[in-house]
C-alpha positions in Angstrom: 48.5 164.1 -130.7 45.1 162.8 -130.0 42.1 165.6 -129.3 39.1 164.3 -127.3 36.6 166.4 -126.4 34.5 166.2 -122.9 30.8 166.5 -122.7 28.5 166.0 -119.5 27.2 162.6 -118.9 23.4 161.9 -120.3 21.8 158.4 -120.9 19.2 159.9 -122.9 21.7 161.8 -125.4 24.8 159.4 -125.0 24.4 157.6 -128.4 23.3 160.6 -130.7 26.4 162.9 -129.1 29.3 160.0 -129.5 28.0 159.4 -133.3 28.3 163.8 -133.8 31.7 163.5 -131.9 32.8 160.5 -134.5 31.5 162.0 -137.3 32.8 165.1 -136.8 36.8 163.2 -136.8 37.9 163.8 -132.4 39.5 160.7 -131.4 37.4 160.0 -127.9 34.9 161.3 -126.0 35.4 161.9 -122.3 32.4 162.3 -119.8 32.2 163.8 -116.5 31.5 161.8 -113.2 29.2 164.3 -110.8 26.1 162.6 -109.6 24.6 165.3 -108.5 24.8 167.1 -111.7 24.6 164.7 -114.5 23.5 161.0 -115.2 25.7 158.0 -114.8 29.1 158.6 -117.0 29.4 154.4 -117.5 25.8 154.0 -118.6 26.6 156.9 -121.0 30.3 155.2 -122.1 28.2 151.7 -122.8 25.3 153.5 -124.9 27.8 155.7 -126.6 30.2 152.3 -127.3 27.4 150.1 -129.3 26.6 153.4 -131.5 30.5 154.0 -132.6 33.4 152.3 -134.4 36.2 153.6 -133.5 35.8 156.9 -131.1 37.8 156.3 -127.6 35.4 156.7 -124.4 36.4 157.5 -121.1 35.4 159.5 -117.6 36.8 162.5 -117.4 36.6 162.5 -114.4 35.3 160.1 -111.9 37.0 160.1 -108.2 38.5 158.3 -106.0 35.5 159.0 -103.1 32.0 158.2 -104.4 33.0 154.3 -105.6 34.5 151.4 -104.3 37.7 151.0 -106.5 36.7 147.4 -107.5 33.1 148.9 -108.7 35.2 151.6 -110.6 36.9 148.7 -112.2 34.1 146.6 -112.7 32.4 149.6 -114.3 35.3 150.7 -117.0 36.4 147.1 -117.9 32.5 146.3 -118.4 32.8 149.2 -121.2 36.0 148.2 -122.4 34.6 145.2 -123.0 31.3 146.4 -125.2 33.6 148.8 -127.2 35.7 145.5 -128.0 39.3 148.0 -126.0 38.5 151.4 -126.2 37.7 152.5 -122.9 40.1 154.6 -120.8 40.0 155.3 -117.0 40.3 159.4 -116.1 40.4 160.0 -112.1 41.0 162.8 -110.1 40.8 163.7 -106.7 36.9 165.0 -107.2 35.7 168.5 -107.5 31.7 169.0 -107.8 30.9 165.3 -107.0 32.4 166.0 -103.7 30.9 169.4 -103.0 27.4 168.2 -103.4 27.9 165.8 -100.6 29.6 168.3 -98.2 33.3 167.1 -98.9 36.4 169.1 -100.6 38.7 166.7 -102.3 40.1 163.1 -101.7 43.2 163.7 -99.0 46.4 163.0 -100.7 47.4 159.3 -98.9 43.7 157.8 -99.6 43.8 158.8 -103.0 47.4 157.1 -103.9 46.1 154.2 -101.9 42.9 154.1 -104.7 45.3 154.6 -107.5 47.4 151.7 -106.2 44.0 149.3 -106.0 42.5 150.3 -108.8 45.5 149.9 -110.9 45.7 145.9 -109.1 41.9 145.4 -110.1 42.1 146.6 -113.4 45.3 144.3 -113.8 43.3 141.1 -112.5 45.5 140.9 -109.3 44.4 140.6 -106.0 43.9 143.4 -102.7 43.7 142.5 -99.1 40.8 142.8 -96.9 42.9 145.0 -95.1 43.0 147.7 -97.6 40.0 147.8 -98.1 38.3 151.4 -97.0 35.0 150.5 -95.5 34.1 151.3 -92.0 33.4 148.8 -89.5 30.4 150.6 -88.7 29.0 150.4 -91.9 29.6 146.5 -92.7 31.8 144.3 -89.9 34.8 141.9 -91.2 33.7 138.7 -92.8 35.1 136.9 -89.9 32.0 137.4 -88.2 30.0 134.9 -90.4 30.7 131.3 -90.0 31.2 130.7 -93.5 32.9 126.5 -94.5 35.4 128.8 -96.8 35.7 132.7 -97.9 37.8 134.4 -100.5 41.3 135.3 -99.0 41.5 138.7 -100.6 39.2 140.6 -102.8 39.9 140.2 -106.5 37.8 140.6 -110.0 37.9 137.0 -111.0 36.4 138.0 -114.6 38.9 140.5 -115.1 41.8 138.6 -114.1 40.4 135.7 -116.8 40.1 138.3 -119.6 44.0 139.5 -118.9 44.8 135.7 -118.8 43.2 135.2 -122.3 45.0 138.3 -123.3 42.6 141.2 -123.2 44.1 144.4 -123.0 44.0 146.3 -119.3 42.4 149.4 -119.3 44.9 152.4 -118.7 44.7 154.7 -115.9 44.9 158.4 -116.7 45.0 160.6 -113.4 44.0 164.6 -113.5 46.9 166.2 -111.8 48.3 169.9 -111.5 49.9 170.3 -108.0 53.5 168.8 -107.6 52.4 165.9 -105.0 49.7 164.4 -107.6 51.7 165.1 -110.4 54.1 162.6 -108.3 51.9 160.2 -107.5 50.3 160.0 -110.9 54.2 159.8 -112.4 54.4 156.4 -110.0 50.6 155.3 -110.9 49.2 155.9 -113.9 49.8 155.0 -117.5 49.2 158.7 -118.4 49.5 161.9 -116.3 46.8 164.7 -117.7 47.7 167.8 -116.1 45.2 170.3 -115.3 47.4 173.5 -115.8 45.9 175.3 -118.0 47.5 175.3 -121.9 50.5 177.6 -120.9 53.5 176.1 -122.1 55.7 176.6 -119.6 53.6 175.1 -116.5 53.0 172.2 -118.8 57.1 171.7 -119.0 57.4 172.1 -115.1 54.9 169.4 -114.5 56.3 167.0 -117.5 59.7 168.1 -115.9 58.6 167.0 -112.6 56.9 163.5 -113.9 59.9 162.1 -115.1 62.1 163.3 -112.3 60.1 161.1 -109.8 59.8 158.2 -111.9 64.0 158.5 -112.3 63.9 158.7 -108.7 62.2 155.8 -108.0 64.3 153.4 -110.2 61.2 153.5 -113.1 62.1 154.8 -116.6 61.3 158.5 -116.8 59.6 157.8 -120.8 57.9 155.2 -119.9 54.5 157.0 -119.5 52.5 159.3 -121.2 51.6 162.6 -120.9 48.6 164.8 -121.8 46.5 167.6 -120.5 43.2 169.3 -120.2 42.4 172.3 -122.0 39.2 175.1 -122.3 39.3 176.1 -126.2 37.0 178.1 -127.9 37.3 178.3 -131.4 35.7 181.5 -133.1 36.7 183.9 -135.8 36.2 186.5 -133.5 38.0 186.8 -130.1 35.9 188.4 -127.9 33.9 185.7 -128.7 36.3 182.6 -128.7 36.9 183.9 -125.1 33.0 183.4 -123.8 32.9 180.5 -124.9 35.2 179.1 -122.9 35.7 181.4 -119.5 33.1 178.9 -117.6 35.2 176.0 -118.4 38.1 177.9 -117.7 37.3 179.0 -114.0 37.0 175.5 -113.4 40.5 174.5 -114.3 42.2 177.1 -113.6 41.1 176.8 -109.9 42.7 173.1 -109.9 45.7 175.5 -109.6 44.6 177.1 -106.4 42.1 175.0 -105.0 43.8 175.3 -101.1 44.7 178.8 -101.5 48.6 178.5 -102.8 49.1 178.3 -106.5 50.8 175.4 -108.2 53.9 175.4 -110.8 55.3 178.4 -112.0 53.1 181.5 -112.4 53.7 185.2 -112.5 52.6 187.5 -109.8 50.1 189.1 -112.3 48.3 185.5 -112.6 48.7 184.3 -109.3 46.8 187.6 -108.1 43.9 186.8 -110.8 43.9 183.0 -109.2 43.6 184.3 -105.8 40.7 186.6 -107.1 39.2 183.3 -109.1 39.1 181.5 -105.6 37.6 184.4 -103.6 34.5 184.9 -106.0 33.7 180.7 -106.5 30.3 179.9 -106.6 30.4 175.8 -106.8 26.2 176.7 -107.4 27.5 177.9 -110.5 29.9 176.0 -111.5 31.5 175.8 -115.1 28.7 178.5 -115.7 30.2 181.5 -118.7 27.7 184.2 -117.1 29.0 182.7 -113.3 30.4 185.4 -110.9 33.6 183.3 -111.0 33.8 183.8 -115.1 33.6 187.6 -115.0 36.4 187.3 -112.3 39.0 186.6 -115.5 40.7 188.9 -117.1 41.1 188.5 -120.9 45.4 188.5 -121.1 44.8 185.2 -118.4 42.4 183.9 -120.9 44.3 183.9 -123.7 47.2 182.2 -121.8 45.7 179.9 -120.0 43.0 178.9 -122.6 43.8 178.1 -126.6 41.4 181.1 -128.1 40.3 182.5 -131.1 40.2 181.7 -135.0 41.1 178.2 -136.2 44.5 179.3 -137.4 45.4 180.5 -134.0 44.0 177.3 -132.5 45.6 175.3 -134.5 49.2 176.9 -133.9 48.5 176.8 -129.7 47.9 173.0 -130.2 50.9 172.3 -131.8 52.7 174.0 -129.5 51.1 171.8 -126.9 52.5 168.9 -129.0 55.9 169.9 -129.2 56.1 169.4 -125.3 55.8 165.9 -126.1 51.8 165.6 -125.2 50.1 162.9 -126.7 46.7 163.5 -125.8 44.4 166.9 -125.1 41.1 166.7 -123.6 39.4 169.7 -125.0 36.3 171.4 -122.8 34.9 173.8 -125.4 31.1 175.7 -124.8 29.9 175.8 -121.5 26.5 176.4 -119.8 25.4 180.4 -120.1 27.6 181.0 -123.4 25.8 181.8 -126.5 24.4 178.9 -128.4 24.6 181.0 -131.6 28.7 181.0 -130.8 29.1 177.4 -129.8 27.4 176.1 -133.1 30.0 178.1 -134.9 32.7 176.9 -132.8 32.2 173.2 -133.5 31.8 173.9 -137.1 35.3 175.8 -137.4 37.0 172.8 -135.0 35.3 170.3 -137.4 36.2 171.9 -140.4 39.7 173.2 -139.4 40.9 172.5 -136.2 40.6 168.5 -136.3 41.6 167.9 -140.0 44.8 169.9 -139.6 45.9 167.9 -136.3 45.0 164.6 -138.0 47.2 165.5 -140.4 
């Protein structure tokens, strides 16, 4: 099972980060796509690919909403492409990018309709003009020039000549933890990364559910990959293992109850302390550890939801993870407001412990 770890986008800091994440043995690096609170996550993936080897890069994740799926495309192969096939695309409906323009997340039909171009663009094939989502209002049809000839559908000519010469396609990972995007990623994507938190039996409902929809729809039910998002802090002691990763947490964990009902299987005890996550949210504080939201959870939802606590303890919850057949965990670790003193150690115990024994 592959651990990458996911950091916040930053030109300035792109190189010397990806080199600490190599050095210190994760196998990618995953940045976040929010305008409004970070830089650009594909001029951070190009820095971060010309100072590394061998460390897979990725968004984690950009959204459906604030680009054109053939710039996403364009965007992602162009760094595939400078880390000679290392790139991966991570999309989700969008959480803070959209909030800071006014917007809750992509509706359900436009985003399988971007997962369905994206996936043609990034294949080198071709999408109508009709599909295409931008207003009349803001450009008119091509029709109105009087052009001699026009392309007859839109299509990434450069990326279509790198498949032909047979450059590997960028896979599609898509964020999921509610049962109609867990669907549609199942019928999408290359990967499905579930955003349920690092309890074992939500995981198995949503793996469960994955491969029921691709049997369903005539595709085979192992013929795509599964992984998942997960807070872990790593710390000798608890108490502190838990800080370090409660900002994170309230961030995920609200995937789970983002429109008030919560997703998968969940007891009565957690789906009251998700209710009471989504009642104290503070998007002006989001991912914060000292956040309203962060004091919200209880420490017996932290320990299930969250892997927590010494390297030992870590270690076994990951494996555990990889028994349910995941091959990939994107790890959110220290978060804005948690001590400094704590997140040093942290990395230090995951570097020394946590990453060698995985590898292994």
């Amino acid at each position: 099972m592959q651990l990458w770890t996911t950091q916040v986008a930053s030109a300035r800091g792109a190189q010397r980060m990806a080199q600490e994440v190599e050095a210190a043995g994760w196998n990618g690096l995953l940045v976040v796509d929010s305008q409004n609170l970070s830089g650009d996550p594909y001029v951070a993936l190009a820095l971060a690919a010309v100072a590394t080897k061998r460390l897979g890069l990725g968004t984690g994740v950009t959204n459906s909403v604030t680009r054109h799926a053939a710039a996403t495309a364009t965007a992602i192969t162009s760094v595939n492409r400078v880390s000679n096939g290392r790139a991966v695309l991570g999309i989700g409906r969008g959480d803070s990018a959209l909030a800071h323009l006014g917007r809750a997340p992509a509706r359900l039909k436009q985003f399988e309709r971007y997962l369905r171009q994206l996936q043609a663009y990034l294949r080198g094939d071709s999408v109508p003009f009709g599909e295409i989502d931008i207003p009349f209002d803001a450009a008119p049809p091509l029709s109105e020039l009087h052009l001699y000839d026009a392309p007859p559908a839109s299509r990434i000519a450069w990326i279509a000549d790198g498949i032909r010469s047979g450059q590997a396609k960028v896979p599609m990972e898509v964020a999921a933890s509610g049962p109609k995007v867990i669907a549609m990623s199942a019928l999408h994507a290359e990967r499905v990364m579930f955003t349920l938190g690092a309890d074992v039996e939500r995981l198995q409902w949503g793996i469960d559910l994955a491969r029921t929809t691709r049997r369903e729809a005539g595709l085979d039910p192992d013929a795509i990959a599964f992984g998942a998002y997960i807070n872990m802090g790593c710390h000798s002691d608890l108490g502190k293992a838990r800080g370090l990763v409660r900002g994170g947490l309230t961030t995920f964990a609200r995937f789970s109850v983002m429109h008030g009902k919560a997703n998968g299987p969940v007891s009565d005890k957690d789906r009251a302390q998700l209710e009471t996550l989504l009642g104290n949210y503070d998007m002006k504080q989001h991912t914060r550890a000292d956040s309203r939201q962060a004091g919200a959870l209880a420490d017996d939802f932290v320990d299930r939801f969250a892997v927590v606590g010494p390297p030992d303890r870590c270690i076994a919850r990951l494996n555990e993870l990889k028994a349910l057949g995941l091959d990939k965990v994107a790890i959110s670790g220290g978060t804005r407001g948690a001590s400094a003193e704590d997140a040093a150690a942290g990395r230090e115990l995951v570097a020394k412990h946590v990453l060698p024994a995985m590898a292994g």
